[in-house]
N, C-alpha and C positions, 0 to 999 in steps of 0.2 A: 641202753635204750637208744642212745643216738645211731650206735654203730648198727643195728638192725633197722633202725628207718630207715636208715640211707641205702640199704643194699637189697635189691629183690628179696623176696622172701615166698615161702610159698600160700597161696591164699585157699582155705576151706576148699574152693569148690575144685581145687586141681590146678587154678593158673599164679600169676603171681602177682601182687602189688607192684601200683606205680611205682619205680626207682624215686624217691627222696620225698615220697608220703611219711606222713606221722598219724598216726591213730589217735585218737584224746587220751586214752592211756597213758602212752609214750610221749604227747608233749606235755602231760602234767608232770611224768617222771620228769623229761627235761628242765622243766620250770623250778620242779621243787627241788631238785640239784643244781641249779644253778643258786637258787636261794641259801641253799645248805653250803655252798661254795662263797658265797658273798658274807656269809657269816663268820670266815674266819679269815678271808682276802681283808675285808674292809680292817678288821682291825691290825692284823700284819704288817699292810701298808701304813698303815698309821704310825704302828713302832717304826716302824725303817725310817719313815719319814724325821720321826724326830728324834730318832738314833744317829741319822746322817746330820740333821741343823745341830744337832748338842757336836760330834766330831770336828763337823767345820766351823763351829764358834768357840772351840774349844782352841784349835789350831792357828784359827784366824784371827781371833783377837786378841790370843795370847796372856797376854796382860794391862790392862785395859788401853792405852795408848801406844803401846809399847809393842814392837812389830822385831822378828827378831835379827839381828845385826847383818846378815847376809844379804838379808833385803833393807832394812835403813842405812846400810855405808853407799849401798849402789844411789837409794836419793839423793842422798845428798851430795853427791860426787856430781849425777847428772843435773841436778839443778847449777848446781858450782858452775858446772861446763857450760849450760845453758847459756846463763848469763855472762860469765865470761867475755864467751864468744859473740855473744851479740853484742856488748858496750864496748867492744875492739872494735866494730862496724857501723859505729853510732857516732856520727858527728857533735851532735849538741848533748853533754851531759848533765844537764841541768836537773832533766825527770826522765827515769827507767820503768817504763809502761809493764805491768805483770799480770798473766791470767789465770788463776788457780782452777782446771774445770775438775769438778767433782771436789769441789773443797770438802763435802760432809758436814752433820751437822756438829762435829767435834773440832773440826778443825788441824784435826790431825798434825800434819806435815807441818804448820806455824810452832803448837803449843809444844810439840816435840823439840824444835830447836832446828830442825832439818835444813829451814833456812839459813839457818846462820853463817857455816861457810861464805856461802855464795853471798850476804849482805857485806862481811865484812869486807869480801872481792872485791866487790861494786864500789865500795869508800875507796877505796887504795886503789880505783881506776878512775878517781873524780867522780863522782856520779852524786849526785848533791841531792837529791829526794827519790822514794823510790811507790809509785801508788799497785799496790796488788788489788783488784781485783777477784773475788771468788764467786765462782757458781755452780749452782746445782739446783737442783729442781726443787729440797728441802733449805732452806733459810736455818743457817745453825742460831739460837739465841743471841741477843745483844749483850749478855753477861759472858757467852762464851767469844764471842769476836773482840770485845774487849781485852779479856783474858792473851786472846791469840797475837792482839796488837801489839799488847806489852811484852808478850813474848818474843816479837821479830827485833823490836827496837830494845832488848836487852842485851849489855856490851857495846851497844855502837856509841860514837863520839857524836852526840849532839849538842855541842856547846861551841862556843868561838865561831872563827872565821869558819871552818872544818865541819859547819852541822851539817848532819844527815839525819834522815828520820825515813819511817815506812809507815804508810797509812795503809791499813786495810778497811775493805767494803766490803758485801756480799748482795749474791745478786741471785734472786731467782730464776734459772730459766733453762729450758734444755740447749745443748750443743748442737743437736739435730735439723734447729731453726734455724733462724737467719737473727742476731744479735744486734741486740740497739748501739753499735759502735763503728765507725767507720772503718773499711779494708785497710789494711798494714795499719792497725791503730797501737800493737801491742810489741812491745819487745819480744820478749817471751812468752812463751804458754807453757803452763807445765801440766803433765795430765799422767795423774797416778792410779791404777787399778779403778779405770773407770771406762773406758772404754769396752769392754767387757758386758756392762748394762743398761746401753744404749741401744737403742733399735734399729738403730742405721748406721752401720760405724760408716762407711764411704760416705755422707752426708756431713756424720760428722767431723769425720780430716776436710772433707771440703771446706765448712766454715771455719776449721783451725786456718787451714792455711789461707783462704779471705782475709782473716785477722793480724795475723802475722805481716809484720815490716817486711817487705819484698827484698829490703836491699838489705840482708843480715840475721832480720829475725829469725830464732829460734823454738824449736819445740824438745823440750828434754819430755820423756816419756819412761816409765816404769807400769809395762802391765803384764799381767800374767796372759801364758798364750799355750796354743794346741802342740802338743810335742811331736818333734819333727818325726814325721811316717820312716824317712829313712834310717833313724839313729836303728843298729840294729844287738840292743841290748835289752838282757830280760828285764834289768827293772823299767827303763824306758818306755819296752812295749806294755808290761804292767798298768803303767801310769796313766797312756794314751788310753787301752784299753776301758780305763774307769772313767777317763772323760768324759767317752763317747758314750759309756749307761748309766754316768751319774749326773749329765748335761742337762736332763729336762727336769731332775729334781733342784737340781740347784738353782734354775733359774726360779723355781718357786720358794724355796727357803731362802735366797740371797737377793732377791730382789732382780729377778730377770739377770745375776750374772748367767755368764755364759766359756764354762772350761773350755770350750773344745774350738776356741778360733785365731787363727793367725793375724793378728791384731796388727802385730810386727808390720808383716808385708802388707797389709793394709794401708797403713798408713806409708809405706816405702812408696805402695804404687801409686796414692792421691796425689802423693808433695811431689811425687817427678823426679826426686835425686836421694840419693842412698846417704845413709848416715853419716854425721861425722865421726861418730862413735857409736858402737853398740854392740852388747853382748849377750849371750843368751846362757841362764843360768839357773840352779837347781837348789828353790832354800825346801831342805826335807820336813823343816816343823809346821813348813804351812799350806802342807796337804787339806784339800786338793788343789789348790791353786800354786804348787809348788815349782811348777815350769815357770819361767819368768823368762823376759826379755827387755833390756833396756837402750836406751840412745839418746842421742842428738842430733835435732836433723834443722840443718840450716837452710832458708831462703835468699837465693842469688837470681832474683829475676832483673834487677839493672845493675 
């Protein structure tokens, strides 16, 4: 029916219809086929839809805290580094300022242990208390930030001359804003697979780097990102391929993530200088977010 409206045709009396007329006929046909097509579209879409959330929370959350070792050794490697290199830069070690964005409401990266490397560092570099900060938009519970507290200060030597201790907070709020904290207020930031479900990533390196100590501070960084256009390998291009037509579902099943963006250089071009370290890598179990990229990116403005 459609392809006959749209095309001349010949009319009764010898001439022909206007090109792209519809008769009441032919737009009921139209109407009652698209009806007869919404009847088996809507619920299709539907399976796919939650054929794809059931694969990516299958993938992604693994086991409930539990993220698989290709991706947790690079954490906590770059938070290690993180701090490290920032309390080498740090005159007064008295207090090591930390800002966890996208802590979640689980708390992930504390109750995992991911911290702990990098606490133990920080003792064995003088570093006498240490206050983390976390934020995000959802406030994880007061039994779980508990939970996460006891988790950082488990193993460390807080007794005698030699105490240390970590106190965590959490803080409601997006990174897109402007935060109730003074410029260079924070040693480090650390920011794990969150950048991704922001709505202005430029916005928000801008206020990382506001935040960040000008003379040293650090940003360790762990997020998944768009696979590079020129890598030229089938599974490669496979991967980018499903980015780019799995990108508008996933931002609705995942919370506005978003596969298909180069987060990396994002943040490369906000902060003004190139990594201290970073590397770009492939964990296969946790498709679709399985491109990944990590770093360190240091501020040297005096």
């Amino acid at each position: 029916p459609w392809r006959s409206a749209c095309l001349s045709s010949p009319s009764p009396g010898g001439g022909s219809t206007r090109r792209g007329s519809i008769s009441d006929g032919d737009a009921n046909a139209v109407l009652s086929t698209t009806r007869r097509d919404l009847l088996w579209q809507i619920p299709v879409a539907g399976v796919a839809s939650y054929t794809f959330g059931q694969l990516f929370y299958d993938s992604f959350s693994v086991q409930g805290l539990q993220y698989p070792e290709a991706h947790e050794k690079r954490v906590k490697t770059v938070i290690s580094d993180s701090f490290s290199l920032s309390a080498m830069s740090k005159e007064s070690k008295e207090t090591f300022r930390v800002l966890e964005i996208g802590i979640g409401q689980d708390c992930r990266l504390s109750r995992r242990g991911l911290y702990a490397p990098a606490l133990h560092q920080l003792q064995d570099q003088g570093v006498g208390h240490v206050d983390v900060i976390g934020m995000d938009l959802i406030k994880p519970s007061k039994a779980v930030v508990e939970e996460a507290q006891k988790k950082l200060n488990d193993g460390l030597d807080s007794t005698g001359a030699s105490s240390f201790a970590v106190d965590l907070e959490c803080l409601q709020q997006s990174i897109t804003q402007e935060t109730p904290f003074l410029s260079g207020y924070f040693d480090s930031i650390i920011c794990c697979f969150t950048l991704c479900s922001v709505d202005d990533p430029d916005r928000a390196v801008e206020e990382i780097k506001r935040l960040l100590r000008p003379s040293g501070g650090t940003l360790g960084f762990v997020e998944h990102v768009a696979v590079d256009a020129d890598i030229d390998k089938p599974y490669y291009r496979l991967l980018g391929w499903e980015q780019q037509k799995l990108d508008r579902l996933q931002q609705l099943v995942a919370d506005n993530c978003h596969l298909h963006r180069d987060t990396d250089k994002t943040i490369t071009r906000i902060m003004g200088v190139e990594p201290v370290k970073q590397e770009r890598f492939l964990v296969d179990n946790m498709w679709p977010v399985s491109m990944q990229s990590c770093g360190v990116i240091q501020r040297r403005d005096v």
